[in-house]
N, C-alpha and C positions, 0 to 999 in steps of 0.2 A: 230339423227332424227328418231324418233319413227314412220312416217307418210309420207314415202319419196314423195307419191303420191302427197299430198301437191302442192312440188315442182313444178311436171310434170302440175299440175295444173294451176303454176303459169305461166309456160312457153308458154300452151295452152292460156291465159288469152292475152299476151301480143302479140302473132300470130293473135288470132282475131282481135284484135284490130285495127292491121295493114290489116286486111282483109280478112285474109287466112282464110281456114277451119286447125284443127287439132282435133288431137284425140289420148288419151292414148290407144295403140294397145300391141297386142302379150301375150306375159307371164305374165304380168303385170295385166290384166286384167282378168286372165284364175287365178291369184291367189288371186286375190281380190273376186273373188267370191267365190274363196274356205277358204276366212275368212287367205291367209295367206300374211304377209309385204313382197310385193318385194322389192330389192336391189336395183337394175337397174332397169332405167324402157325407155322404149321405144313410144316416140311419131312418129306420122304419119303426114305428112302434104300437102298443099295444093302449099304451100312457094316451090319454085329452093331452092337450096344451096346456091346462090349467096344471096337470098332476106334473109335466116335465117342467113348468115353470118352479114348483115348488119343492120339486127334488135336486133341480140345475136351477138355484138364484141366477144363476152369473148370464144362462141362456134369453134372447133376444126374441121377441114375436115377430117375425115379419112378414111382407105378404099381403093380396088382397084375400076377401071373403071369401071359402071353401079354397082358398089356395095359401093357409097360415102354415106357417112352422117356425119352429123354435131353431134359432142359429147360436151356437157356441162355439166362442175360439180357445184355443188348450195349447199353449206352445206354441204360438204360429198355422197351427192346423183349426180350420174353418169346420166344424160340420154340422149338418144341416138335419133337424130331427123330424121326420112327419108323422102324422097319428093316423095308424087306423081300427080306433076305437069302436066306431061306429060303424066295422063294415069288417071284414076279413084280409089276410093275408093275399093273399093270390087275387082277391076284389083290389087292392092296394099296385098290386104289381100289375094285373090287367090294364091299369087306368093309363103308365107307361108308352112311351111310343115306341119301341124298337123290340123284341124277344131279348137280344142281347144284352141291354138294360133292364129288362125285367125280370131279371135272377135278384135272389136274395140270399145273405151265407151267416147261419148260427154263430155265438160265440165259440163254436169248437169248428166251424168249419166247414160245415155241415151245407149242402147249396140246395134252396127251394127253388124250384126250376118250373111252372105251370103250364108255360108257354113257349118252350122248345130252343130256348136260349141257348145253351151247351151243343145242341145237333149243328143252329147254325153257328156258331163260333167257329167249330170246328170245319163246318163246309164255308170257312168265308163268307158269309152272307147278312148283309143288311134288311130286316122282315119288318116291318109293320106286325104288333098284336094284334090276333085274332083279326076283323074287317081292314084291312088296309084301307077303304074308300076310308071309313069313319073313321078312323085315326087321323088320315088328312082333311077330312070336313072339320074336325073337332079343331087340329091348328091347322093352318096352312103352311105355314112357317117350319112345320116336320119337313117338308119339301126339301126345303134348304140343308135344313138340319140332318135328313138322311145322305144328300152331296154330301155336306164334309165328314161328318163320320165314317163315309164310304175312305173318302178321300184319304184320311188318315191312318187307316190300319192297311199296310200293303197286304194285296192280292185277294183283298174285300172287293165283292160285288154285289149289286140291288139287286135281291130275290125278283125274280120276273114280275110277281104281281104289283110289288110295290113299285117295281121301275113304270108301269102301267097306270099304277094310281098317280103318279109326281107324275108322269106326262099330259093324263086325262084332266085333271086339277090344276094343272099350270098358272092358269090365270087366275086363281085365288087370289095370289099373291101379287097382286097386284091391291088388295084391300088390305094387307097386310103391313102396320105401322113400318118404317123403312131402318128406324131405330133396333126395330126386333130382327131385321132384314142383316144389317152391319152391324149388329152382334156377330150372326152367326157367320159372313164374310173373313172379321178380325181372326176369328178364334180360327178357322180355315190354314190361317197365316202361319199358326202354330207344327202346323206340319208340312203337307208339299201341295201347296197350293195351285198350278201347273195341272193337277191330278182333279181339284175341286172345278175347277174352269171346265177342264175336258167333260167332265160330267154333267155339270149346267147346261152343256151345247150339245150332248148327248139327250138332254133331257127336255130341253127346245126352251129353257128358261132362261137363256146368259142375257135374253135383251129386257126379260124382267127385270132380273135381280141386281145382273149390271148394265145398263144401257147404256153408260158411258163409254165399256169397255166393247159392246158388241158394234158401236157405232165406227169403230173402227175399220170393218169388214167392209168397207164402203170407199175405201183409203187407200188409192196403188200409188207405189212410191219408186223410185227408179231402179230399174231393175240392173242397173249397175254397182251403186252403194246397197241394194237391199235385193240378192236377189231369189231371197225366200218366199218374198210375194208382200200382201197386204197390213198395213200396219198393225192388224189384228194379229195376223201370226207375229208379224217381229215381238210384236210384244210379248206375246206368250212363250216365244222363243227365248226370248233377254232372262223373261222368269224363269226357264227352266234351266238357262244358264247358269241365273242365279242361283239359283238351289242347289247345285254343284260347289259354287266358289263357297257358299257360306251358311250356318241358322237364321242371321239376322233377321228380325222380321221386318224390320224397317226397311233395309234393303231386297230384301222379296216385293213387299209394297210396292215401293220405287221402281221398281224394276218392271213390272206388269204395268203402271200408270204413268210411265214418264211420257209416254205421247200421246195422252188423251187431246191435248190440243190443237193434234191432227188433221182430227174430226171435224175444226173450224176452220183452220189454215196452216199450211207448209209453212207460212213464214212465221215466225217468233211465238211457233209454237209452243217452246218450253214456257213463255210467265201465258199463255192460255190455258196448258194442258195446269202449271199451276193455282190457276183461279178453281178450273172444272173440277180438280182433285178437290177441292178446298171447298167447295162447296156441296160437293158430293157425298164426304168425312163428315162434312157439319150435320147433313138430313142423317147420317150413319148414326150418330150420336160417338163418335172416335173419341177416343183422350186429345186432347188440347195442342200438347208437347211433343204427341204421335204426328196429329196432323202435321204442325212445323215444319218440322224436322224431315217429313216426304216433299212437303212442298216445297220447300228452299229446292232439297234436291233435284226435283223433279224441274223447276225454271231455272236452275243454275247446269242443267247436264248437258250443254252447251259448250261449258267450258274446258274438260278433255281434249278438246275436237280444233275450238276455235279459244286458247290461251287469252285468253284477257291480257291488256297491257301490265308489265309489272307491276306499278304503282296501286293499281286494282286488285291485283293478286294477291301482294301482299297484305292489303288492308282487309281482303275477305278471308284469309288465312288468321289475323290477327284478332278480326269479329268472328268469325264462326270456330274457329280450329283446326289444329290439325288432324283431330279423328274424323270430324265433317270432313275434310278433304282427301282426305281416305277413302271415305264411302264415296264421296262423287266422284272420283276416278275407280275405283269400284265398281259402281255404275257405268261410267262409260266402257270399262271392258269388257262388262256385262254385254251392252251395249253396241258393240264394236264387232263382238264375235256371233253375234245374232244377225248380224249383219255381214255386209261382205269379207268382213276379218279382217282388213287392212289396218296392220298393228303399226306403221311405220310412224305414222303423225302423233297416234297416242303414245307410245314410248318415248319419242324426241320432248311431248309437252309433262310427260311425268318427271323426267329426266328434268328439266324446267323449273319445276314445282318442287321437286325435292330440295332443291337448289334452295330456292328461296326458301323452305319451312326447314334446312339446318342454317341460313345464315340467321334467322326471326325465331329460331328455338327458344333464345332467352328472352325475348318479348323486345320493347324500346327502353333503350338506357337512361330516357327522361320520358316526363311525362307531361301533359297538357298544365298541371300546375306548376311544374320545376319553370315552363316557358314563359310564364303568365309572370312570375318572379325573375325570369332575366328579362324580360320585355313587356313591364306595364301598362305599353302602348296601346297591344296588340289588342283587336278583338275576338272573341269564341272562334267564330269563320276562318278567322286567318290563322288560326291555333292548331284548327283540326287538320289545314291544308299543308301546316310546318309537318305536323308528325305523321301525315301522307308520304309526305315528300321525305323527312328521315326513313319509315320506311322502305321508299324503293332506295335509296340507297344505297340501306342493309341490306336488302335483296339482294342486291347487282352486287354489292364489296363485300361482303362480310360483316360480322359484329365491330360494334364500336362501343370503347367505354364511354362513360359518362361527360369525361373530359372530351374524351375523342368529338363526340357528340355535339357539347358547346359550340367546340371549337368549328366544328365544319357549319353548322349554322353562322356562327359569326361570319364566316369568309363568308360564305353564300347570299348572305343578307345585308351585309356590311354593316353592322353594327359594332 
């Protein structure tokens, strides 16, 4: 659905009808005007929960007490309906944390604006509604929330008061669940995160919100291989790298956390800075498969630098893949140019690597059962250590057929 607004259109159409007022409000509207497709989109309405249950069967209650709404999916498009029955329009949009979120825009188009949302769009500006203190007494967690949203529309900045209120407030957020913390971190990722950091250290909050990341700043590293300075910069360095080379957000992640393990030792930092990531994602509440997937990276980014023995290579090419192995050279270029730049080693080990991932392109020509059936003998252990060994190999020679295959284990094992 190229046009989810559409939808939220439709949903509007069929409220009226039935009598209510509604209106597409919040984000949804603050991006339409900035020319961009929101995802979700949030309606407001006139309708109780009871009366939109019974007009949209299909919509969902969810939510705690005074914070219910009815969620409906239409094509893939999510949107989210709230009542304000009981109070007014602009009582509805006040409640809002930002001006620029608290527009609202009729089925014809039409934009309810109460609280100066449009003045500041237009001057770039992130506001707190009406009190800024009580808007961040009310969450703490706006704090954060106003960093990345800042972070995310280029040549946005925190209206003075508000930038006054997230510094006065700071340590709120330290009462603040860490789950609601790494929401708003993830979602950060989705644009130029680089921009969100700068602003937490601007805001004197980076050792709240990230302590693992500000612990860094404590961290000098040789000012031969690094000589930008402390491992806080390289890092945020590597990430702005990043964001050049690619969207990825996995490799943004990576790229900002791969030397958390720093902070504990220079030596085998990468599986430390892998634990701290990992345990950091978990208090986060992260996806599962997000987490992995940085953390391999993040204890394997070692390997760019200092090539693993063939037989290791290829067997981590064959369990992970070759797009993992992409992004961890990826990573170390990231990595490499954040640092002293010395391209010579990483090119000779990519050069390396490529080698081995077109001779391993078509996988192994046999596999742990084809072996078990030429050699009944054999136990698991010594199964997995044959198709080690075929693959370096393949590594080092090239493909082998099937036959090919047999046959050079036969020689090798003399069977």
């Amino acid at each position: 659905m190229k046009e989810p607004w559409k939808k939220a259109l439709y949903v509007i159409d069929i409220l009226e009808k039935k009598g209510f007022e509604a209106f597409i409000v919040g984000g949804a509207v603050r991006d339409l005007l900035l020319c961009k497709t929101p995802v979700d989109i949030d309606i407001t309405t006139s309708a109780n929960l009871s009366d939109i249950k019974e007009i949209l069967p299909k919509a969902k209650v969810i939510g705690k007490e005074n914070r219910k709404s009815a969620c409906i999916s239409i094509e893939g498009v999510t949107i989210d309906i709230v009542s304000f029955a009981h109070t007014t329009l602009e009582e509805d949009l006040k409640r809002r944390d930002f001006t620029i979120n608290a527009m609202a825009m009729s089925r014809c188009g039409n934009i309810i604006d109460p609280w100066g949302g449009l003045l500041d769009l237009s001057a770039r500006l992130i506001r707190f509604t009406e009190s800024p203190e009580n808007r961040v007494l009310e969450d703490p967690a706006r704090i954060v929330r106003a960093a990345r949203l800042t972070a995310s529309m280029p040549g946005f900045t925190l209206a003075e008061e508000t930038n006054n209120m997230c510094k006065k407030h700071g340590n709120l957020l330290k009462k603040i669940p860490p789950e609601r913390i790494g929401k708003e971190i993830l979602k950060a990722f989705d644009g130029k995160p680089s921009a969100f950091v700068d602003i937490l250290e601007n805001l004197d909050i980076l050792n709240i919100v990230i302590p693992c990341l500000s612990a860094l700043k404590a961290v000098n590293q040789d000012p031969v291989k690094h000589p930008e300075g402390d491992a806080f910069t390289h890092s945020l360095l590597c990430l702005k790298t990043m964001e050049s080379l690619t969207f990825d957000k996995i490799m943004k992640i990576a790229s900002l956390f791969h030397d958390l393990g720093k902070a504990v030792s220079i030596s085998d930092h990468e599986a430390k800075g892998a634990k701290i990531a990992r345990e950091t994602f978990m208090r986060w509440s992260w996806p599962q498969n997000l987490t992995n997937e940085v953390c391999s990276l993040i204890e394997w980014h070692w390997a760019p630098f200092r090539l693993p023995e063939t037989k290791t290579a290829a067997k981590l090419l064959l369990t992970k893949g070759s797009e993992w192995i992409g992004k961890l050279f990826l990573l170390g270029y990231a990595d490499t140019l954040a640092g002293a730049g010395d391209m010579e080693r990483y090119i000779r080990n990519r050069e390396t690597i490529l080698k081995i991932l077109f001779n391993l392109s078509s996988g192994l020509p046999i596999s742990g059962k084809d072996i078990i059936n030429l050699y009944p003998a054999l136990k698991g252990e010594k199964i997995g250590q044959i198709l080690d060994e075929l693959a370096e190999k393949i590594a080092t020679s090239g493909p082998l057929s099937k036959l090919e295959a047999v046959t050079w284990l036969n020689n090798k094992y003399n069977h």
